[in-house]
N, C-alpha and C positions, 0 to 999 in steps of 0.2 A: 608087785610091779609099781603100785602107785609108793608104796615108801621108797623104792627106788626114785622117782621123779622129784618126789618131794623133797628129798635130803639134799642134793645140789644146789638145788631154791632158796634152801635154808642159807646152805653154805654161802649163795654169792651177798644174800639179805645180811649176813651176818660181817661178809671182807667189807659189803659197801660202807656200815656202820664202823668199822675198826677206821676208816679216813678221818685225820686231821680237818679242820676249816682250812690250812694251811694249802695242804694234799690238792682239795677241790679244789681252792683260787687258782693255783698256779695250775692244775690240767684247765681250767678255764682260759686263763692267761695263754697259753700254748695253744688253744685253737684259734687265735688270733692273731700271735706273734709268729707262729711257728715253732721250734724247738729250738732252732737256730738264728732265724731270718724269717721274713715277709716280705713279699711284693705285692701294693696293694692300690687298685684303680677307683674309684668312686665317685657318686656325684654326690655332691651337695644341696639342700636347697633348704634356702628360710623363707619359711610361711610366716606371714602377717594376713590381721585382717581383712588389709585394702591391698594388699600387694605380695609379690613371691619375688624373690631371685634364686638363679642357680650357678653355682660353680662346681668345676670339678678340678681331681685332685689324682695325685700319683704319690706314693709316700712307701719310702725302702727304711727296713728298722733291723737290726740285728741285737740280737739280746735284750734288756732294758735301756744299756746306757748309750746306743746310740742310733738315729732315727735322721731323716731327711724327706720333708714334704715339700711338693713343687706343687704350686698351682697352675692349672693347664690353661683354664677360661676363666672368666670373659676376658675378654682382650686388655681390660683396664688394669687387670688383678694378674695378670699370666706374667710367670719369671717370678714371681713373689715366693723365696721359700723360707724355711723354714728348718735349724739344724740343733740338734740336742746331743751331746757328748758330754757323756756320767750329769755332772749336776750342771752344766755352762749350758741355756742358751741362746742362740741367735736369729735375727731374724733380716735375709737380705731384697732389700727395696732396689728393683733395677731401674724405677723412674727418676731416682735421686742417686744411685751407685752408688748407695751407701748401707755397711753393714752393721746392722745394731744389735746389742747385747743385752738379753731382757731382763731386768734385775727380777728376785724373788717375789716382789710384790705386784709385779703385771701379771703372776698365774690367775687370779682368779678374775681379770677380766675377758670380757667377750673376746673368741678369737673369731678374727675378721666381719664383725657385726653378725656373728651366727648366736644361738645357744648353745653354744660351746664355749668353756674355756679354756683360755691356751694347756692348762696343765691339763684335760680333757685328751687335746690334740697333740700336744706335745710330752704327756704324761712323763714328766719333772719327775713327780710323786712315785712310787712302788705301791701296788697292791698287797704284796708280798712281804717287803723289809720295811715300808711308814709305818702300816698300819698291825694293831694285832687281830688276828681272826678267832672267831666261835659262833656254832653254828646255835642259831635259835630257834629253829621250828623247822615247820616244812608248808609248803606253799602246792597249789599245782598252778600254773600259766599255760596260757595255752595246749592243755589237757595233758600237759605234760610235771610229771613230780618232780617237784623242786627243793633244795636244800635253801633254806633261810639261813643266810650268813650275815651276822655281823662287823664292820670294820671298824675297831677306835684307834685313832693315830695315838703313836706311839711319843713318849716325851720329847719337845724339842725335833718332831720328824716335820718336814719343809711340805707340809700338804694344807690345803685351801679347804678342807671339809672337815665338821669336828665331828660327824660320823657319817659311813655308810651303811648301806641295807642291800644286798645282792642277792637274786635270785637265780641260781642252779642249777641246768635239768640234772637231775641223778640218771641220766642214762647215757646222754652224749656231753655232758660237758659242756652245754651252751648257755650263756649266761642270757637272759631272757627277758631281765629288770634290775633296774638298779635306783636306787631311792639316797638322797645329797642331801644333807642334814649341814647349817651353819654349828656354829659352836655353841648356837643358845640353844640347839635342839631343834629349830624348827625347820622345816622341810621346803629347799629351795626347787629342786630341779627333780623330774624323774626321769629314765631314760628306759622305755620298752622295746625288745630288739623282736623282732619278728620274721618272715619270709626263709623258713628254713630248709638250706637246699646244700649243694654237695658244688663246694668251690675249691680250685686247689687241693683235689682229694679229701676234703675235709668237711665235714656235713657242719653248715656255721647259719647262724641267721644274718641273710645278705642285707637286712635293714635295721636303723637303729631310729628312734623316734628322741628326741631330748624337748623335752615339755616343760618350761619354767611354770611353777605353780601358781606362781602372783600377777601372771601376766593371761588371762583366758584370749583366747584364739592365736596364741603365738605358739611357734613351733621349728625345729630343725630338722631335717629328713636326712642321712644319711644312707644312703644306698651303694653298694658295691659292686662294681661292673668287673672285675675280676682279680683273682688272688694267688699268689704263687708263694709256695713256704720250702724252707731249707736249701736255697740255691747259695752256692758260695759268695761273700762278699767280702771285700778287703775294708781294712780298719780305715785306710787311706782315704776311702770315696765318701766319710763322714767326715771331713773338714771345712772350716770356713772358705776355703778357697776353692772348693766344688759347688758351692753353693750359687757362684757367679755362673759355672761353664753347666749346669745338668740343664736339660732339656728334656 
């Protein structure tokens, strides 16, 4: 009876190891996107020091190449959104009614004075098709085993990090840490995602921490107040000219 229990064990020990790096990014990728679509609520908040702010956010993304984030609050920032269709995007100001077109070299700064970058938020970049993946070790976070993945971008691929470091879980697919490498190597940003609970059917960690390294006591908190995956959306509602009427 016990070589009975044990041969299954083997077997599932043995499909998990047959996965590509590829395989796990992208089932990680999908519990965030959805397979199809995402609808997704959240707040924001940046820690300093002497000081916090928070905003929050609404953001509908269907596949990679197209994405629309509205910011909801504070009232100074609210209407302020944000639209990405394949490689173009844009960013619409309702205090000056005007829409701008953000050229490739504003990804890597701060979006909206957070620890984020727009290609962060706006993720321009692919996980999948910039970079190449291969898995380097194994990790555990939060008591949970994780597969060490590394990212190197790919020649001439339009991404703002000349390596990453991601971590894992091998059971649910959640990615748990991810570590932001400049081009000389050395180590800008980490981002630990934690508070793991069941949103949208899908057991994801509702928080993300993004910690710039050079900066001690600075900090970006994102937290997600609700998530909705694979609801139908039309190609049409990613336009620059949705971007004036979403609410």
């Amino acid at each position: 009876m016990k070589k009975l229990l044990v041969i299954p064990l083997l077997l599932a020990g043995m499909l998990a190891n047959c996965q590509t790096a590829r395989e796990i990014i992208k089932k990680a990728d999908e519990k965030m996107r959805g397979s199809t679509s995402a609808i997704t609520e959240m707040t924001i908040t940046i820690v300093r020091p002497k000081w916090q702010r928070e905003m929050t956010l609404k953001s509908w993304s269907k596949g990679e190449e197209l994405s629309l984030s509205l910011i909801k609050s504070p009232a100074k920032e609210k209407g302020i959104t944000f639209l990405k269709r394949d490689k173009e995007i844009w960013n619409w100001m309702p205090s000056i009614e005007r829409t701008i077109k953000l050229p490739p070299s504003m990804m890597m700064q701060s979006w909206m004075g957070t620890d984020f970058t727009n290609d962060d938020l706006v993720r321009e970049s692919s996980t999948l098709n910039d970079y190449d993946q291969k898995v380097v070790g194994d990790s555990t976070i939060l008591g949970r085993k994780c597969w060490k993945i590394q990212l190197d971008p790919k020649p001439n691929a339009p991404v703002v990090w000349g390596k990453l470091i991601v971590f894992i879980d091998q059971k649910d697919y959640i990615q748990l840490r991810s570590e932001m490498y400049d081009e000389d190597g050395s180590l800008i940003n980490i981002m630990n995602s934690y508070d793991i609970k069941e949103m949208g059917g899908k057991l994801v960690a509702a928080k993300m921490e993004m910690i710039p390294v050079e900066t001690p006591g600075n900090k970006t908190v994102m937290e997600f107040t609700s998530m909705e995956f694979d609801q139908p959306m039309d190609d049409e509602f990613f336009t620059p000219a949705n971007m004036k009427r979403i609410k």
